[in-house]
VEXDREN-2710 file (C-alpha; in Angstrom, 1 decimal):
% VEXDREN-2710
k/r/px/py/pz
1/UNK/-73.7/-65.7/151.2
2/UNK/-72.6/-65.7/147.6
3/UNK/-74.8/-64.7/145.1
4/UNK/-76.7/-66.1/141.5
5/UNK/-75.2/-64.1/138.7
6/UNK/-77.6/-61.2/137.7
7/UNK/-80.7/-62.3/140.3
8/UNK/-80.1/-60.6/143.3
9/UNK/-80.8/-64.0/145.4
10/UNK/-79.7/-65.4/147.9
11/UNK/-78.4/-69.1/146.8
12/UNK/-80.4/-70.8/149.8
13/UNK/-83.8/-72.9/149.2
14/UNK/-86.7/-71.1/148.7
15/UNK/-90.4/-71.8/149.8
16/UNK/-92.6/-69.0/148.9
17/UNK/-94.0/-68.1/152.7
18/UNK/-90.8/-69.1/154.2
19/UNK/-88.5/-66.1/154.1
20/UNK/-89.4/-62.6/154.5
21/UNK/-87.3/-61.4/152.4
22/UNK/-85.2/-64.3/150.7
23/UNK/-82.8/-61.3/148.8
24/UNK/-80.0/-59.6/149.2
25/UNK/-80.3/-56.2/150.7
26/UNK/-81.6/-53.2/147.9
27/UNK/-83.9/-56.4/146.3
28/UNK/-87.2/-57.8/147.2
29/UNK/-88.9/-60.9/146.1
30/UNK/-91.5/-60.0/143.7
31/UNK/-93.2/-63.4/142.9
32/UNK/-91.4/-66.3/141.8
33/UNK/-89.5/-67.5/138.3
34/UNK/-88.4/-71.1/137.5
35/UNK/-84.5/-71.6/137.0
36/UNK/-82.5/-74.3/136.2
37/UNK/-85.8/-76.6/136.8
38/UNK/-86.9/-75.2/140.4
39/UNK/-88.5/-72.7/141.9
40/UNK/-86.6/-69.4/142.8
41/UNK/-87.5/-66.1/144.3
42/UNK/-87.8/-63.2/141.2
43/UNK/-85.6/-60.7/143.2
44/UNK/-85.9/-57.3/141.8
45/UNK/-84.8/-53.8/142.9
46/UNK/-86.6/-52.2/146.0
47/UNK/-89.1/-50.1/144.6
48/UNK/-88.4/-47.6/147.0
49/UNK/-85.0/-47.2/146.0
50/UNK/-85.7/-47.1/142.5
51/UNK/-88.2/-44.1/143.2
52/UNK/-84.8/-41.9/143.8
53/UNK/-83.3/-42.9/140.0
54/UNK/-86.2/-41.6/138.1
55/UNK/-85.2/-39.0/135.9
56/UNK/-86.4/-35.5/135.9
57/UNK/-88.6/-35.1/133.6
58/UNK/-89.6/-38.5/133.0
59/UNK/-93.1/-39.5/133.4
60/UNK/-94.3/-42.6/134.5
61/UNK/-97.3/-43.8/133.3
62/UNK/-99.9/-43.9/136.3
63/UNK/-102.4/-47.1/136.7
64/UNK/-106.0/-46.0/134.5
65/UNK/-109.4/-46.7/136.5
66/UNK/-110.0/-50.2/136.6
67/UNK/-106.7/-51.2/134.9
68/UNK/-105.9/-54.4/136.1
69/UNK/-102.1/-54.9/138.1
70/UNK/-100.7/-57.3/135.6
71/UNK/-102.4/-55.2/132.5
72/UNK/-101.1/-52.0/134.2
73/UNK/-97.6/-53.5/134.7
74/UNK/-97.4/-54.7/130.5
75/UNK/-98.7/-51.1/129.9
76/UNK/-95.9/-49.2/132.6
77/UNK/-93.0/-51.7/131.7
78/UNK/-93.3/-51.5/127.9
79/UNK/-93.5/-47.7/128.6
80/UNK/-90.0/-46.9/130.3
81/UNK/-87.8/-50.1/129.3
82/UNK/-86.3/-47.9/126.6
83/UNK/-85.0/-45.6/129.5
84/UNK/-84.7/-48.1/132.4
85/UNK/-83.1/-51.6/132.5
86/UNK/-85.9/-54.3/133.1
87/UNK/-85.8/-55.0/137.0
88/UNK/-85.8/-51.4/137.5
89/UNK/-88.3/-51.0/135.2
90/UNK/-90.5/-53.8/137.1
91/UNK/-89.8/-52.1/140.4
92/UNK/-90.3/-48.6/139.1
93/UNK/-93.9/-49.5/138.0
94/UNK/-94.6/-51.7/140.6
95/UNK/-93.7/-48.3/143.4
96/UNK/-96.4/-46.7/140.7
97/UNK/-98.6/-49.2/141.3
98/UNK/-98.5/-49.5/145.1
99/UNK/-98.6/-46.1/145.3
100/UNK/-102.6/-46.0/144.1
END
């Protein structure tokens, strides 16, 4: 299947629960975003991958005692997205996150 310029998606409906993974391969869903008026999976890069693109040297901010996710995510994103474009910046923190 074709896909959505700059997202990542597939261009198929999208019911969160439906699909496991409604992205192309090298994304995965990571919530949901509205576009164009509906509802559409927020495909971002695998965190995994993105583990083996961190430059040397480069720290990344680990998740403080009792930090909430989403205040831990503002924190690690604003952090690196001088280094790292945005998605990988998301899926960079969110491997930080998961790995906890």
């Amino acid at each position: 299947m074709a896909s959505e310029k700059g997202c990542g998606c597939k261009k198929k409906k999208f019911a969160e629960g439906e699909m496991e993974n409604p992205c192309e391969p090298g994304y995965v869903a990571y919530g949901t975003k509205e576009k164009d008026g509906r509802t559409v999976p927020n495909c971002i890069p695998d965190p995994e991958e993105m583990k083996k693109i961190i430059k040397d040297g480069f720290p990344i901010p680990s998740p403080s005692a009792g930090e909430s996710e989403s205040d831990y995510m503002g924190r690690c994103i604003s952090e690196i997205s001088g280094e790292y474009e945005h998605d990988q910046s998301i899926a960079i923190c969110i491997g930080k996150w998961n790995e906890k």
